[in-house]
Each structure stands twice: as structure tokens, then as C-alpha cells.
C-alpha positions as CSV (number, residue, x, y, z in Angstrom):
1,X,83.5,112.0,113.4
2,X,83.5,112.2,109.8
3,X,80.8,111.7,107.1
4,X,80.8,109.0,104.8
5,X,80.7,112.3,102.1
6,X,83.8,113.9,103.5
7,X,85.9,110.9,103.6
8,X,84.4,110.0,100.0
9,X,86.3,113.5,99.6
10,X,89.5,112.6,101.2
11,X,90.1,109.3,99.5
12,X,88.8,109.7,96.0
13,X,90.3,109.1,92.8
14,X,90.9,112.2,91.1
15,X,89.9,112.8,87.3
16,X,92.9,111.8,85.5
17,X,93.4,108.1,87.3
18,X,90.0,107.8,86.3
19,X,90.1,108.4,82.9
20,X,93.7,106.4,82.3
21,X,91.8,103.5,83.9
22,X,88.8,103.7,81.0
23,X,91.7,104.6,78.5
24,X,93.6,101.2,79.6
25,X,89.9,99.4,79.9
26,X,89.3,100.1,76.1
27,X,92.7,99.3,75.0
28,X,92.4,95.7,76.4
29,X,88.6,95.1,74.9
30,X,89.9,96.2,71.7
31,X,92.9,93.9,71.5
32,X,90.3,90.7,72.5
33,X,92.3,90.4,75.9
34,X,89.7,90.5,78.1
35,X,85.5,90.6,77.8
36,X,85.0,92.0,81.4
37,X,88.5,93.7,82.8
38,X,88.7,94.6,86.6
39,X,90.8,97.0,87.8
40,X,93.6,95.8,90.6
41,X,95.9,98.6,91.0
42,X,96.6,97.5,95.1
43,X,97.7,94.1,94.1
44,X,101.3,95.0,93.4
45,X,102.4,91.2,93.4
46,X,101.0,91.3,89.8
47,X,104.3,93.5,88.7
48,X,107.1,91.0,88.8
49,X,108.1,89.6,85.3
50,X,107.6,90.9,81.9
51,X,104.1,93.1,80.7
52,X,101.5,91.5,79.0
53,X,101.2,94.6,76.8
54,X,102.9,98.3,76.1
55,X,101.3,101.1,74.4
56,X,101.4,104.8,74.1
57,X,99.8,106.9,76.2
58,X,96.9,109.4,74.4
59,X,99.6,112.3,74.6
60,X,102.0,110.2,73.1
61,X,104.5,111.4,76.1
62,X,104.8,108.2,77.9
63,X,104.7,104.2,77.7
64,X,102.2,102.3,79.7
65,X,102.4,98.4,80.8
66,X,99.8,96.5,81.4
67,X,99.8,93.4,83.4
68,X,96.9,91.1,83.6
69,X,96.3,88.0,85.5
70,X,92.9,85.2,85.5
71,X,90.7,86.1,88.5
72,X,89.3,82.9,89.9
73,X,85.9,81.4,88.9
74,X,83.3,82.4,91.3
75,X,79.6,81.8,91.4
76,X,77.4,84.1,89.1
77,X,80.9,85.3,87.6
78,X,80.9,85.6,84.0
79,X,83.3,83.9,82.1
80,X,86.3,86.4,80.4
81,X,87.1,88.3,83.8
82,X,90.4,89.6,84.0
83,X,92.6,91.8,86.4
84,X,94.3,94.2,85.0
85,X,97.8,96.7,86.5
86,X,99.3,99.1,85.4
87,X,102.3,101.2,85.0
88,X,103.6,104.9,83.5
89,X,107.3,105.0,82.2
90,X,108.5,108.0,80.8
91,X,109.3,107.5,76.7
């Protein structure tokens, strides 16, 4: 049987998808997009049609699109929720 600590350890996020998520996070509260962005990297329906954004990456090496889509209103939900996809392309 395992733990609930070793299958935290099996399934985590490592460091890097982490810190791309905060780097995408900030990106999208600076350009006024979103107040309160969630992340929905599973939903892969979000991917058809065109990005909502590009930018560079911080190492300047590669392109990432962003998708986003309105989460529906739920009760106690504040109002500017967002989810947000994305996607690394090689520049």
C-alpha cells in the first residue's frame, strides 16, 4: 500500500513546470487578462483554434502560447477567473 507521501513523490510536478506556470501566471496579470488565472493544463479541448497570446520564453530559446477560456460563475467565485493552457514551440 502506498503513503499518501510516496505517491505525492511519484506524481509531483517537478521544479521547472512549476516555475513556467508562475512565469505564464505573471505574464497574464501583467497584460490585464486575467485578475485570478487557474491553471488547466489537462483540459486539452482548450488547444484548437488560434492562441490568445505568444511570448518569449525567459531564455529567450522558445515561444510559448497561451490559451485562455471564461470559467463559469460559481458561488463565492470571484469575478476575473480565468483558465489558462499552455504550449512550448521551439523558436
Amino acid at each position: 500500500m502506498k503513503t499518501f507521501s510516496r505517491f505525492k513523490e511519484v506524481y509531483s510536478f517537478n521544479a521547472s513546470d512549476k516555475k513556467m506556470d508562475a512565469f505564464v501566471v505573471k505574464e497574464i496579470k501583467k497584460r490585464k487578462l486575467a485578475k485570478f488565472p487557474v491553471n488547466a493544463t489537462d483540459d486539452y479541448t482548450m488547444k484548437k483554434g488560434k492562441p490568445a497570446f505568444k511570448f518569449l520564453s525567459p531564455s529567450g530559446s522558445m515561444m510559448i502560447h497561451v490559451w485562455l477560456r471564461k470559467m463559469l460563475p460559481s458561488k463565492g467565485q470571484p469575478k476575473g477567473m480565468m483558465a489558462f493552457n499552455y504550449q512550448l514551440e521551439d523558436k
